[in-house]
N, CA, C and O atoms as a GROMACS GRO file, in nm:
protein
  404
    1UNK      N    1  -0.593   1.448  -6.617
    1UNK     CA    2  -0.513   1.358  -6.538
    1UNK      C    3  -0.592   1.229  -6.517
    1UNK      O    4  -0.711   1.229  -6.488
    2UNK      N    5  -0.525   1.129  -6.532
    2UNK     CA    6  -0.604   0.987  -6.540
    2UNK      C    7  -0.570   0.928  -6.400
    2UNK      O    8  -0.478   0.978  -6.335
    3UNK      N    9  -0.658   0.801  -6.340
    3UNK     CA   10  -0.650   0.745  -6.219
    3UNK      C   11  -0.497   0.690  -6.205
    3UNK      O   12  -0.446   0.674  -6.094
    4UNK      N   13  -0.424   0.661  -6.333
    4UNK     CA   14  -0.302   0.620  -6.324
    4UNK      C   15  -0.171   0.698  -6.262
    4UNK      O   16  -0.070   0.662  -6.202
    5UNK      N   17  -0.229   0.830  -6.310
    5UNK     CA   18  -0.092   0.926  -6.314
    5UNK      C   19  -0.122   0.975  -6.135
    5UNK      O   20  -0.020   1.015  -6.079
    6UNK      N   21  -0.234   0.974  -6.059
    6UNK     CA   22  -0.277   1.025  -5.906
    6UNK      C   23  -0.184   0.925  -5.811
    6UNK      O   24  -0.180   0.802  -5.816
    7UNK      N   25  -0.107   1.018  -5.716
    7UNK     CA   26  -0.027   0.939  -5.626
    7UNK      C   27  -0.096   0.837  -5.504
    7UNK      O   28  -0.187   0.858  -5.424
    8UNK      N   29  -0.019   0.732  -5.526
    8UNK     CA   30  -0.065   0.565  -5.422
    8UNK      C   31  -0.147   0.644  -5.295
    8UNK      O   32  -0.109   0.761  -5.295
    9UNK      N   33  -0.222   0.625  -5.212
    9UNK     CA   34  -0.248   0.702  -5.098
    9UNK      C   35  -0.223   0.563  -5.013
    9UNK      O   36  -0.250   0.444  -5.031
   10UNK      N   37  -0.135   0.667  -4.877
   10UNK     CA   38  -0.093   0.546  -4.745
   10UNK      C   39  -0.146   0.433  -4.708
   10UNK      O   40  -0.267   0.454  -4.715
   11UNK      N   41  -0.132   0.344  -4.680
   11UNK     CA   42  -0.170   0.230  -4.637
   11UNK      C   43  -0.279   0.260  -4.544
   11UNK      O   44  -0.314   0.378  -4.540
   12UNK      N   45  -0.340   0.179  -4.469
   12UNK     CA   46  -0.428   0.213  -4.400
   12UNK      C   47  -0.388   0.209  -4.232
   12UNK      O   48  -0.399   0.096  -4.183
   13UNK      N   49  -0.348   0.301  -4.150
   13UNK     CA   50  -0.316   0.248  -3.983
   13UNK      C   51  -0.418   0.229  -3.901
   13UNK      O   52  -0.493   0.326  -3.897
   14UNK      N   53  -0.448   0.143  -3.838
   14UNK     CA   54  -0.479   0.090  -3.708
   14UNK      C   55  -0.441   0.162  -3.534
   14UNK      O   56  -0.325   0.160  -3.492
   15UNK      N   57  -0.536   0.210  -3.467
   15UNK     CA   58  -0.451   0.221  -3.330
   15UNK      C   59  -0.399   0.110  -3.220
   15UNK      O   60  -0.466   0.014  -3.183
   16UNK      N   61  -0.314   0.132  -3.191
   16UNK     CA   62  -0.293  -0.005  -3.088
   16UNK      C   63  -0.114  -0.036  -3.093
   16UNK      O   64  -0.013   0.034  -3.091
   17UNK      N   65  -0.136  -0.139  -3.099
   17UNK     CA   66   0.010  -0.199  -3.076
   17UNK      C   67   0.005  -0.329  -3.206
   17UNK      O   68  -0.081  -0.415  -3.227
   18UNK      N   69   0.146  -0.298  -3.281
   18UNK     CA   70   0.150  -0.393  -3.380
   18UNK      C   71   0.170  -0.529  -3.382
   18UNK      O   72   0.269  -0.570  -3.322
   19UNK      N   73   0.090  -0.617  -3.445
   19UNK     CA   74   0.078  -0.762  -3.402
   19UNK      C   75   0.252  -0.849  -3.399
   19UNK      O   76   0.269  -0.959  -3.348
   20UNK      N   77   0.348  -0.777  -3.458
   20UNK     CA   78   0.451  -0.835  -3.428
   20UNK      C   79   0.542  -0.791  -3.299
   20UNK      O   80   0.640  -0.853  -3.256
   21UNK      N   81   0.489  -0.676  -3.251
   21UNK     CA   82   0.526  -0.641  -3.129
   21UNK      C   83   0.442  -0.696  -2.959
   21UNK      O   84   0.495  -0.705  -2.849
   22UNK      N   85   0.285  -0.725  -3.002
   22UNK     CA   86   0.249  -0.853  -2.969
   22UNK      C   87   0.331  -0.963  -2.906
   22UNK      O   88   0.340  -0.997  -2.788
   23UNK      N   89   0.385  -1.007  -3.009
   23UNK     CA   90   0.420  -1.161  -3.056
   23UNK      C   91   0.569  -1.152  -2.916
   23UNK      O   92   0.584  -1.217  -2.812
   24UNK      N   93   0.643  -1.055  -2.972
   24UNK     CA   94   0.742  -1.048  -2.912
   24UNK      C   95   0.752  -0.939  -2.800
   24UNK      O   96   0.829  -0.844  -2.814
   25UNK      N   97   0.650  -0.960  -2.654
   25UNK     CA   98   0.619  -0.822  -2.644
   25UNK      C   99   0.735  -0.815  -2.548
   25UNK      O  100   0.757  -0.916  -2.482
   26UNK      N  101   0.813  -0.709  -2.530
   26UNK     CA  102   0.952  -0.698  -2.453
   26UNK      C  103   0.918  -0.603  -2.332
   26UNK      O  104   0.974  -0.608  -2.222
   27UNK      N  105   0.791  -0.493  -2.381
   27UNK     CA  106   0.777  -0.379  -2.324
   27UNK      C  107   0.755  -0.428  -2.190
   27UNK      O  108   0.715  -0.544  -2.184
   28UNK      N  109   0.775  -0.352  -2.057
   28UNK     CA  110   0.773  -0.327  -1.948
   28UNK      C  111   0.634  -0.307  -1.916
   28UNK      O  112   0.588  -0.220  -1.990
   29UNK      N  113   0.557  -0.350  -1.844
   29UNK     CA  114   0.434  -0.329  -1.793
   29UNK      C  115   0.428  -0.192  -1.726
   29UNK      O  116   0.504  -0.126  -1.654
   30UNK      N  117   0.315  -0.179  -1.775
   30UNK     CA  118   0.255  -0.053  -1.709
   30UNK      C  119   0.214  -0.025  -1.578
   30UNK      O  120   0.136  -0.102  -1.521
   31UNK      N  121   0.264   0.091  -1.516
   31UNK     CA  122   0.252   0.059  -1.359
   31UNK      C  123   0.107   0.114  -1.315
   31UNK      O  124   0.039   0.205  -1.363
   32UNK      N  125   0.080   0.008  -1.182
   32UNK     CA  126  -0.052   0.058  -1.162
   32UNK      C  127  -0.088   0.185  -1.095
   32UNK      O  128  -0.020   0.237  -1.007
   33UNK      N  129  -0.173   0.219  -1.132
   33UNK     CA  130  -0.180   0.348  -1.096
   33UNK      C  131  -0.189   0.362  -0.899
   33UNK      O  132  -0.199   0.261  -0.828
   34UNK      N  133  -0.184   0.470  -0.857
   34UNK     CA  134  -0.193   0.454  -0.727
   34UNK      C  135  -0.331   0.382  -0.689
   34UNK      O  136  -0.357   0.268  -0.650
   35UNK      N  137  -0.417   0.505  -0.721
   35UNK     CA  138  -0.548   0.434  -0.712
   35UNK      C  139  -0.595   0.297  -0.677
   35UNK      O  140  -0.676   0.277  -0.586
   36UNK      N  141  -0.520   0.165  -0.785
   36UNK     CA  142  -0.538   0.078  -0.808
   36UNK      C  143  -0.460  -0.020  -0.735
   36UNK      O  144  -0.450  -0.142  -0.754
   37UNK      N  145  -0.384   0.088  -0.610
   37UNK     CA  146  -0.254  -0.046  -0.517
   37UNK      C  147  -0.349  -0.080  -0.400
   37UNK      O  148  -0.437   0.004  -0.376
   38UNK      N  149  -0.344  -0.177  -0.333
   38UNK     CA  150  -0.416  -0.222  -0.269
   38UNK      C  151  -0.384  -0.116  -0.063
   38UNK      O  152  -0.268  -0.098  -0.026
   39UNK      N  153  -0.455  -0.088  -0.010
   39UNK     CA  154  -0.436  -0.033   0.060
   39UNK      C  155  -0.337  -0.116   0.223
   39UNK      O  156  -0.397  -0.211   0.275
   40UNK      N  157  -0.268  -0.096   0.256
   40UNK     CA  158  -0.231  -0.198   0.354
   40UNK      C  159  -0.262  -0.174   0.509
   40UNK      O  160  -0.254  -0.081   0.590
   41UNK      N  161  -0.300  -0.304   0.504
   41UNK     CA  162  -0.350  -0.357   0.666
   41UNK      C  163  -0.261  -0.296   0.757
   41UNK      O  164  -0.315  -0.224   0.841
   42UNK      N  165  -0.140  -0.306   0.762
   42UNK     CA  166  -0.037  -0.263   0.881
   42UNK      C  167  -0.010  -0.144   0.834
   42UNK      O  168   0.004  -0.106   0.718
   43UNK      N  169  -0.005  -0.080   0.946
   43UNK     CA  170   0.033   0.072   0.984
   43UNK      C  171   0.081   0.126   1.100
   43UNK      O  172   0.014   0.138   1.203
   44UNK      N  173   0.233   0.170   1.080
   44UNK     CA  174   0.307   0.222   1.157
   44UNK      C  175   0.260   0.282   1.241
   44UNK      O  176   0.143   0.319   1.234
   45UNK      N  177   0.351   0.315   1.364
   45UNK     CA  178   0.246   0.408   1.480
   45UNK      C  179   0.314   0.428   1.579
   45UNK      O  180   0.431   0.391   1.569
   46UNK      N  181   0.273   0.494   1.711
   46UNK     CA  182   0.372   0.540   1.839
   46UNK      C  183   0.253   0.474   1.911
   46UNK      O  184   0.139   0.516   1.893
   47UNK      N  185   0.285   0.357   2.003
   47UNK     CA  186   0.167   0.368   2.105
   47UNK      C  187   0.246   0.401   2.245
   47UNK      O  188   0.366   0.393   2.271
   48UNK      N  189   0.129   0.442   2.330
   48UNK     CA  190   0.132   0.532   2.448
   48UNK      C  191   0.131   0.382   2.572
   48UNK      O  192   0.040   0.303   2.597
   49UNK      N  193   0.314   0.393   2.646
   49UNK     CA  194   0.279   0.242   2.708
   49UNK      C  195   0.221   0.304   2.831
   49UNK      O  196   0.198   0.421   2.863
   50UNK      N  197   0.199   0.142   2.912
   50UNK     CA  198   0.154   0.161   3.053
   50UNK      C  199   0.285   0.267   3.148
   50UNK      O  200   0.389   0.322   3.110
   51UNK      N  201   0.212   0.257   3.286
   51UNK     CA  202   0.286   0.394   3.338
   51UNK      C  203   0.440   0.366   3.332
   51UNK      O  204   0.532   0.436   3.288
   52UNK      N  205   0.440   0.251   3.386
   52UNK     CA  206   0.617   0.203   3.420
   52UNK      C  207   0.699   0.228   3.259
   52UNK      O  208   0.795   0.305   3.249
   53UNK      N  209   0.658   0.172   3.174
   53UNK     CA  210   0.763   0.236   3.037
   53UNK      C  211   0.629   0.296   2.944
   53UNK      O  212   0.577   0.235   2.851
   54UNK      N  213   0.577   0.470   3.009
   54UNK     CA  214   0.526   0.518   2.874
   54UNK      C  215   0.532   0.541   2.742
   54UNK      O  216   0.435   0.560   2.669
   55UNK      N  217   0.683   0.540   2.701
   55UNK     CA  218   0.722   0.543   2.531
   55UNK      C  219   0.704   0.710   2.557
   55UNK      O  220   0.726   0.787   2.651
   56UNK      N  221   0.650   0.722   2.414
   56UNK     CA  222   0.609   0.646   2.330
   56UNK      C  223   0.713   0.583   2.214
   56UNK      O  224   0.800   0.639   2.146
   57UNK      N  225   0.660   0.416   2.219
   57UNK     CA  226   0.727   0.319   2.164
   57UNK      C  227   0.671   0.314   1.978
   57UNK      O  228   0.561   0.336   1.926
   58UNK      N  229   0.788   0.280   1.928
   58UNK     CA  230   0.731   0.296   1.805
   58UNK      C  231   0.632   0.094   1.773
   58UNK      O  232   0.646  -0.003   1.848
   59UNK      N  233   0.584   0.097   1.701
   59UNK     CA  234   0.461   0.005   1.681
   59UNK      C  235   0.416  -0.014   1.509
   59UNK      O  236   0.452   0.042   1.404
   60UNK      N  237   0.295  -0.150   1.553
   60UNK     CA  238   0.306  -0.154   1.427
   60UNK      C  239   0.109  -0.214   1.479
   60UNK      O  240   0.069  -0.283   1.573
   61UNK      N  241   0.032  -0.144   1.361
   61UNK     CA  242  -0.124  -0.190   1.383
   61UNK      C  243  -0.089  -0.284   1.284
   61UNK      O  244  -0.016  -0.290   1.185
   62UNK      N  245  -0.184  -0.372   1.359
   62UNK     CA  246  -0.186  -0.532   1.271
   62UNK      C  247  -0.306  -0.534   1.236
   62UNK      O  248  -0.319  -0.584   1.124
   63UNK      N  249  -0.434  -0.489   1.301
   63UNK     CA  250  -0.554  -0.492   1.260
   63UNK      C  251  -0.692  -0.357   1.351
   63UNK      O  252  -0.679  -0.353   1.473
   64UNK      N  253  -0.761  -0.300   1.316
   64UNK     CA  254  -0.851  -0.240   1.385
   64UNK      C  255  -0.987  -0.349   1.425
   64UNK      O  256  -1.007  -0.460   1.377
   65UNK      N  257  -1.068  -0.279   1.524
   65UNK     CA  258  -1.166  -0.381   1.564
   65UNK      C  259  -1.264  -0.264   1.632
   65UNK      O  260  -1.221  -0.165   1.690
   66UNK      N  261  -1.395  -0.294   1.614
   66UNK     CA  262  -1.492  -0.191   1.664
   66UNK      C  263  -1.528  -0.297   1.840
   66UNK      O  264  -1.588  -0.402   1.860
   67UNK      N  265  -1.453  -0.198   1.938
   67UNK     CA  266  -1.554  -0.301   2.028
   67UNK      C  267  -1.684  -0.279   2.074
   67UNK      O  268  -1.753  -0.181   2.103
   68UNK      N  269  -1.701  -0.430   2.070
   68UNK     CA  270  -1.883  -0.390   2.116
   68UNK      C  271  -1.967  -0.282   2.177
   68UNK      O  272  -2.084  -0.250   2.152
   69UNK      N  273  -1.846  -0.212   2.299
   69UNK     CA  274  -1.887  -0.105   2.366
   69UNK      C  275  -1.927   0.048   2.282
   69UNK      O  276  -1.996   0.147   2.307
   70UNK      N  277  -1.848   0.005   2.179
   70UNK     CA  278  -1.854   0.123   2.073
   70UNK      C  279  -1.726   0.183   1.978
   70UNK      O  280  -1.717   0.215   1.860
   71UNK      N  281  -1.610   0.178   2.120
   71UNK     CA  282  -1.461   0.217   2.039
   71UNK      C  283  -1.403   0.127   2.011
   71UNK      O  284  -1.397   0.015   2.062
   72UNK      N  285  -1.317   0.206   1.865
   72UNK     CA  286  -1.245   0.121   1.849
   72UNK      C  287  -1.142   0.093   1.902
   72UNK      O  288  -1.125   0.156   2.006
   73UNK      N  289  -1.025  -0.007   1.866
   73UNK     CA  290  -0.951  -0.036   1.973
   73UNK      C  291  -0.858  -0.122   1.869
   73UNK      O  292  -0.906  -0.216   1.805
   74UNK      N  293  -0.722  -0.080   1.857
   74UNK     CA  294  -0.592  -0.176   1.751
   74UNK      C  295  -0.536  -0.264   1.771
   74UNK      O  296  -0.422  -0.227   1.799
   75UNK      N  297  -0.544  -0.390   1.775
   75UNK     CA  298  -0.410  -0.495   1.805
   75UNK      C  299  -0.289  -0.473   1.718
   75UNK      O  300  -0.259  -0.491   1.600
   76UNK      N  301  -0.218  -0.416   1.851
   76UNK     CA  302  -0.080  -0.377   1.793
   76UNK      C  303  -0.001  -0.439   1.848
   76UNK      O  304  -0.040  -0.526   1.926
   77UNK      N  305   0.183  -0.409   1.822
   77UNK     CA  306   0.269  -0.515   1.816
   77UNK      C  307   0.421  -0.405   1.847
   77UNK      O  308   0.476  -0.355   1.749
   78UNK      N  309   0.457  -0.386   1.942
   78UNK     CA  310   0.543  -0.313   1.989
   78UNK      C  311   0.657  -0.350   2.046
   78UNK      O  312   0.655  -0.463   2.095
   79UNK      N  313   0.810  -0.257   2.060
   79UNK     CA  314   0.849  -0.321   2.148
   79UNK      C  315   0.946  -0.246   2.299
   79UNK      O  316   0.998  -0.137   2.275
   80UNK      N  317   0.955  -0.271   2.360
   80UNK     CA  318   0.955  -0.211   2.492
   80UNK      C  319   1.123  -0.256   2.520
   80UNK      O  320   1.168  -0.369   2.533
   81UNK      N  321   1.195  -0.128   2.523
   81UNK     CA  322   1.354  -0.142   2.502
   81UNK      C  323   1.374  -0.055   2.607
   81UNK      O  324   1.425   0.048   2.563
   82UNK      N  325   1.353  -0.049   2.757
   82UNK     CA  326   1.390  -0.016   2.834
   82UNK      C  327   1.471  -0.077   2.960
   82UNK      O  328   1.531  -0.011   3.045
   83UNK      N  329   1.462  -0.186   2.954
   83UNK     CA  330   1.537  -0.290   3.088
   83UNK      C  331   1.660  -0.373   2.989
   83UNK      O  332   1.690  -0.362   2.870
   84UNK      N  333   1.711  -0.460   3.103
   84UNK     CA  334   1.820  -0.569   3.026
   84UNK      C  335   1.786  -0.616   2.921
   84UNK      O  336   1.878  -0.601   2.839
   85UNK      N  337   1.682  -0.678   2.870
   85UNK     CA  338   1.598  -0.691   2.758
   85UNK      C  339   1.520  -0.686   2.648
   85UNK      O  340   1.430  -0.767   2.671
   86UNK      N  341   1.501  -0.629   2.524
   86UNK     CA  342   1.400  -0.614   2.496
   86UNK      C  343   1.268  -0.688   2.481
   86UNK      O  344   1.274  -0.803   2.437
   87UNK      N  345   1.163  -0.644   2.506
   87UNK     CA  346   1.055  -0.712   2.527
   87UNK      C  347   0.938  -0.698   2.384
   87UNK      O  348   0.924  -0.585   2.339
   88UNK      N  349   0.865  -0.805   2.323
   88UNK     CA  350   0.778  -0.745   2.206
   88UNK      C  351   0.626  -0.760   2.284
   88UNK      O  352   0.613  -0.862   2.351
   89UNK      N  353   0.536  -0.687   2.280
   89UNK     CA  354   0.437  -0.673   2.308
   89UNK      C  355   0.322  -0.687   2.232
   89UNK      O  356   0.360  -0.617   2.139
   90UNK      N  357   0.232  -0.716   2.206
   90UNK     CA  358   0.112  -0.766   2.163
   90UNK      C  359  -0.002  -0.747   2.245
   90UNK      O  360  -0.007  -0.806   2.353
   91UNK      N  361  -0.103  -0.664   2.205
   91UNK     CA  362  -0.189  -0.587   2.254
   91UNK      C  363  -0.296  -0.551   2.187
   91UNK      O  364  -0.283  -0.486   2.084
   92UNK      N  365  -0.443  -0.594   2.241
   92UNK     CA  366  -0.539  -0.493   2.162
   92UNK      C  367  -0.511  -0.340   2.287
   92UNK      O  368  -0.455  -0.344   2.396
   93UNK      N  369  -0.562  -0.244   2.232
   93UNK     CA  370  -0.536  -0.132   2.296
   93UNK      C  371  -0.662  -0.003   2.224
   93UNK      O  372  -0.708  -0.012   2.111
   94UNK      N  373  -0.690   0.089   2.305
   94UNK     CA  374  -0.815   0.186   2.304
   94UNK      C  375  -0.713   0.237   2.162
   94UNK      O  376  -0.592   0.222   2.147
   95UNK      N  377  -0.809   0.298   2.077
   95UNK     CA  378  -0.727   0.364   1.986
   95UNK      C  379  -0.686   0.513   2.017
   95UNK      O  380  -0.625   0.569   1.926
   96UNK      N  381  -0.706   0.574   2.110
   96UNK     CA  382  -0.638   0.689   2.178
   96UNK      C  383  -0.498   0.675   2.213
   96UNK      O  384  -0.421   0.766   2.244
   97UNK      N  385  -0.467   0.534   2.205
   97UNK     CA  386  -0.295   0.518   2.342
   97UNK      C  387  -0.237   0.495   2.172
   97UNK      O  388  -0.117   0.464   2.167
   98UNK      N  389  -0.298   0.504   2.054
   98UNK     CA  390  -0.170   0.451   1.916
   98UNK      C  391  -0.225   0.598   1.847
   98UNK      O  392  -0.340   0.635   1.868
   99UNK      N  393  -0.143   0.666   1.773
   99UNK     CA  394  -0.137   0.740   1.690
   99UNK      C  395  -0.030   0.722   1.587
   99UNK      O  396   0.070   0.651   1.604
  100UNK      N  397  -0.065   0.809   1.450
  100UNK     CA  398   0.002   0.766   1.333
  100UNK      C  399   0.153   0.815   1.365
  100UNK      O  400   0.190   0.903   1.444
  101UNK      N  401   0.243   0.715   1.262
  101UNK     CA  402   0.359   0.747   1.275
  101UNK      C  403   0.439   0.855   1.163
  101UNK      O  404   0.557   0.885   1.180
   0.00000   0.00000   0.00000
C-alpha cells in the first residue's frame, strides 16, 4: 500500500471557541459564580424598639461599627407604624436590640 492509497487524516482541532464565533460572539455571558458576587452591606433585620413601641419592627442595617467600648453596635433604619403616622427611624443601636431577618 503506497502513501497515496492511506486515508486524509482530520484536520487538526484546537480547544476553545472558534475565531468566527469570536467575531460574532452572541453567546450569553457566563454567570458569576456565587463565590464571586459581592457580599452586601445592607441587611435585613427585626430591631427591638424602645419601651413605648417595642416591635419588633422590621429594619434594615446600613452599616456595622465596633464601638470604642468594645461592642458592636448597627446604624439601622426602621420604621415605627404604631400612632397616626408612620415614623422612619435612624439609629446606631447595641447589636443585641437587631437580629437577622
Amino acid at each position: 500500500m503506497s502513501a497515496m492509497d492511506s486515508p486524509t487524516p482530520p484536520p487538526p482541532t484546537w480547544p476553545g471557541v472558534p475565531l468566527i464565533e469570536r467575531i460574532n460572539d452572541s453567546r450569553p455571558a457566563a454567570a458569576e459564580p456565587d463565590s464571586a458576587k459581592p457580599v452586601p452591606r445592607q441587611r435585613h433585620c427585626w430591631v427591638t424598639g424602645p419601651p413605648g413601641a417595642p416591635g419588633p419592627w422590621p429594619g434594615l442595617i446600613l452599616e456595622w461599627q465596633r464601638d470604642p467600648a468594645g461592642p458592636w453596635r448597627a446604624r439601622v433604619t426602621w420604621v415605627v407604624d404604631d400612632g397616626p403616622e408612620p415614623v422612619l427611624v435612624q439609629q446606631w443601636l447595641a447589636a443585641d436590640l437587631v437580629r437577622p431577618a
